[in-house]
C-alpha positions as CSV (number, residue, x, y, z in Angstrom):
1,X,2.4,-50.7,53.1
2,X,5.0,-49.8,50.4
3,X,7.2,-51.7,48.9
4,X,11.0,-51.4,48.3
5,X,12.1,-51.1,44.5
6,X,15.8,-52.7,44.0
7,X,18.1,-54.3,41.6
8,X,20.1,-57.0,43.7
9,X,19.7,-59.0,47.1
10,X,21.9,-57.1,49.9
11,X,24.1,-59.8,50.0
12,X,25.6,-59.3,46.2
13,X,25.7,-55.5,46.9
14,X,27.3,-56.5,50.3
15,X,30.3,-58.6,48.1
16,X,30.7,-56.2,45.4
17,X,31.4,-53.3,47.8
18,X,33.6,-55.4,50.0
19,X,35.8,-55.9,46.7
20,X,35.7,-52.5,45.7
21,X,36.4,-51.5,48.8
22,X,39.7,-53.9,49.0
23,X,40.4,-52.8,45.7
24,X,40.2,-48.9,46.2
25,X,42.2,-49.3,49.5
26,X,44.7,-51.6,47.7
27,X,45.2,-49.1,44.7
28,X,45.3,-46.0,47.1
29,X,48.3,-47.5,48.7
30,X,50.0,-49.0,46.2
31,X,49.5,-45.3,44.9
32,X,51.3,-44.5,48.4
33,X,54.0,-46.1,47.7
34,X,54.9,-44.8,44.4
35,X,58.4,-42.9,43.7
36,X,57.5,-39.3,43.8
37,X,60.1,-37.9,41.8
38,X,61.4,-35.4,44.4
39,X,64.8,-36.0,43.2
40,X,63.7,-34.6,40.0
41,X,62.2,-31.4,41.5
42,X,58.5,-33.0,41.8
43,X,56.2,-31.8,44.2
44,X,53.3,-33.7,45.8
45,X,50.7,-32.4,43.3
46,X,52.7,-33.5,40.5
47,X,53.6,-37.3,42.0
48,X,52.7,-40.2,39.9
49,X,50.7,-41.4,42.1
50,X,48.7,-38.8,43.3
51,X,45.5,-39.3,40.5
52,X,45.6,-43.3,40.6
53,X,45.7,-43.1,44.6
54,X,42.5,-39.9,44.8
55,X,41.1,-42.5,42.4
56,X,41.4,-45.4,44.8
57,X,40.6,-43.8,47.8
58,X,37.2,-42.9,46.2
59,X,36.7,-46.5,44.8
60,X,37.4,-47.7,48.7
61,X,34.4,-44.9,50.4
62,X,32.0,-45.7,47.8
63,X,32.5,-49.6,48.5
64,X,31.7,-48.4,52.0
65,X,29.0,-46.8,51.6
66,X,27.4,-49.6,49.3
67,X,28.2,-52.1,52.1
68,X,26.7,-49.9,54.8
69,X,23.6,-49.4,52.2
70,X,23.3,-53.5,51.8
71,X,24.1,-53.9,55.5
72,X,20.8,-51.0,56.2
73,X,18.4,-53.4,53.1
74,X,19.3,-56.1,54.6
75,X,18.5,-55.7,58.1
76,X,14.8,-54.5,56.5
77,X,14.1,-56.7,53.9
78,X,16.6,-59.9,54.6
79,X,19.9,-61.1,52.5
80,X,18.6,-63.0,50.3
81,X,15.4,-60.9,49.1
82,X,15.3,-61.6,45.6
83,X,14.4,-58.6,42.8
84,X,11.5,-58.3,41.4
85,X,10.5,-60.2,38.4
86,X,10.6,-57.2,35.8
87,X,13.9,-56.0,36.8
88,X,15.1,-53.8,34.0
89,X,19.2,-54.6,33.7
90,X,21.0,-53.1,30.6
91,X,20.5,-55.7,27.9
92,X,23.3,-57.8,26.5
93,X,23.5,-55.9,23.3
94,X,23.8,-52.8,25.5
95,X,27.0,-54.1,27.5
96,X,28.4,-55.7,24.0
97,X,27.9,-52.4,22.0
98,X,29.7,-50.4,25.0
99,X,32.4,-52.8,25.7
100,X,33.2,-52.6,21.8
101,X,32.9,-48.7,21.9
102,X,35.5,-48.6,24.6
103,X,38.1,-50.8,22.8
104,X,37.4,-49.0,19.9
105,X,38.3,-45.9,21.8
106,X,41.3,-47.4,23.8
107,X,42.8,-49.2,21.0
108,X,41.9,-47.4,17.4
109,X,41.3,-43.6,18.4
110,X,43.7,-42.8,21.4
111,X,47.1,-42.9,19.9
112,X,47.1,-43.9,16.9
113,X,47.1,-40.4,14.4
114,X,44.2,-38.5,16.6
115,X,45.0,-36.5,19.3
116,X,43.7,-37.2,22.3
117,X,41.2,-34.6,22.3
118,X,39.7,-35.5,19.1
119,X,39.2,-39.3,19.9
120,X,37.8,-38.6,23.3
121,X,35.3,-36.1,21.6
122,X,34.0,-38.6,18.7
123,X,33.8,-41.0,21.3
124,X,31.9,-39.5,24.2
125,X,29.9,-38.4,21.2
126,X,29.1,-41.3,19.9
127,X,28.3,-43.1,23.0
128,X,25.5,-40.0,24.3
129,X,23.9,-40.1,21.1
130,X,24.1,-44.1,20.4
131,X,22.4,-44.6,23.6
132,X,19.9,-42.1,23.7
133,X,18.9,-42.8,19.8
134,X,15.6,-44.7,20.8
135,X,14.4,-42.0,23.4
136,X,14.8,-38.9,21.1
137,X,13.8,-40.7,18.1
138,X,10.8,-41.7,19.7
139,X,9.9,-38.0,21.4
140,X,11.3,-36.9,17.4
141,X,14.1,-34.7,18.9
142,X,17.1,-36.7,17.0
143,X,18.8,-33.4,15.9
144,X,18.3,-32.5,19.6
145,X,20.3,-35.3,20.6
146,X,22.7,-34.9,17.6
147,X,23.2,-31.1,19.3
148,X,23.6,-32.7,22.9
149,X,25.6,-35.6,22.0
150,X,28.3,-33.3,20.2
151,X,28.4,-30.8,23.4
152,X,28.7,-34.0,25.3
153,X,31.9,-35.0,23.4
154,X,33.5,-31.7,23.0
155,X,32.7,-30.8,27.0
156,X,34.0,-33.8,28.5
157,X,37.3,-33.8,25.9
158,X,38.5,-30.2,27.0
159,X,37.5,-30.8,30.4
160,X,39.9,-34.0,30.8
161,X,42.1,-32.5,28.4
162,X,42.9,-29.7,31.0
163,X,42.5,-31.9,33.7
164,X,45.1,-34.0,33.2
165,X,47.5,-31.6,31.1
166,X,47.5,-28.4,32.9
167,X,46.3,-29.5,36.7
168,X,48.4,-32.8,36.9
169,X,51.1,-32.3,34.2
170,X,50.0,-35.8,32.4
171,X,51.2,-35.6,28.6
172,X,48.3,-36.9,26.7
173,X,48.5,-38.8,23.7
């Protein structure tokens, strides 16, 4: 007999993908309806709209899929299956020292003197090494991690930099 590892009873993943499901549906049409700008010369790849609503499209299939995934657990192991006692969720320090990291980021780096680029780098940076300092300090590999962390930063900040400047014509800050 083998037993089933999981986080939450079906029933909570069968809520939280019903309302991202709403809410990716809901943001893909609001995205719909959106002024496209064709009286300025826009085309459909360059609509206002068009990221927010491929966005919220994908929010609304991958609330489907977690509802048909609770619906499939629950019909096996019941609705209200609770998880196992040694559960391992993110602890509270975790969550607080990301939250602050991400208003750091929205309201000290972006906009305010660094470009865009720069913030985005120091922050997806700081946020691979941060939460990978325990696991490399303990294997000794911190100036592995240091090395990683950096790529990390300066990967992800030209990839969204290109993204959204030369593919969907969003000025950055």
């Amino acid at each position: 007999m083998t037993t089933e590892v999981y986080d939450s009873p079906p029933r909570h993943d069968l809520i939280g993908g019903l309302v991202w499901t709403a809410f990716g549906c809901l943001v893909a049409l609001l995205s719909w309806q959106m002024d496209r700008m064709t009286q300025q010369g826009a085309t459909l790849h360059t609509a206002p709209g068009l990221w927010p609503g491929i966005v919220g499209a994908m929010l609304g299939v991958l609330g489907g899929a977690l509802v048909l995934r609770s619906w499939q657990r629950a019909r096996r192991i019941g609705w209200d299956a609770a998880p196992p006692d040694d559960t391992n969720y993110a602890p509270l320090r975790s969550f607080v020292l990301a939250a602050a990291m991400f208003f750091v980021y929205a309201l000290l780096l972006v906009g305010r003197g660094l470009p865009f680029w720069l913030g985005t780098a120091l922050f997806v940076a700081a946020f691979v090494f941060l939460f990978q300092y325990a696991e490399r300090k303990a294997q000794a590999k911190t100036t592995r991690g240091i090395a990683v962390a950096l790529a990390c930063g300066v990967l992800t900040a030209a990839a969204v930099q290109y993204v959204f400047e030369d593919l969907f014509y969003v000025r950055l800050p």
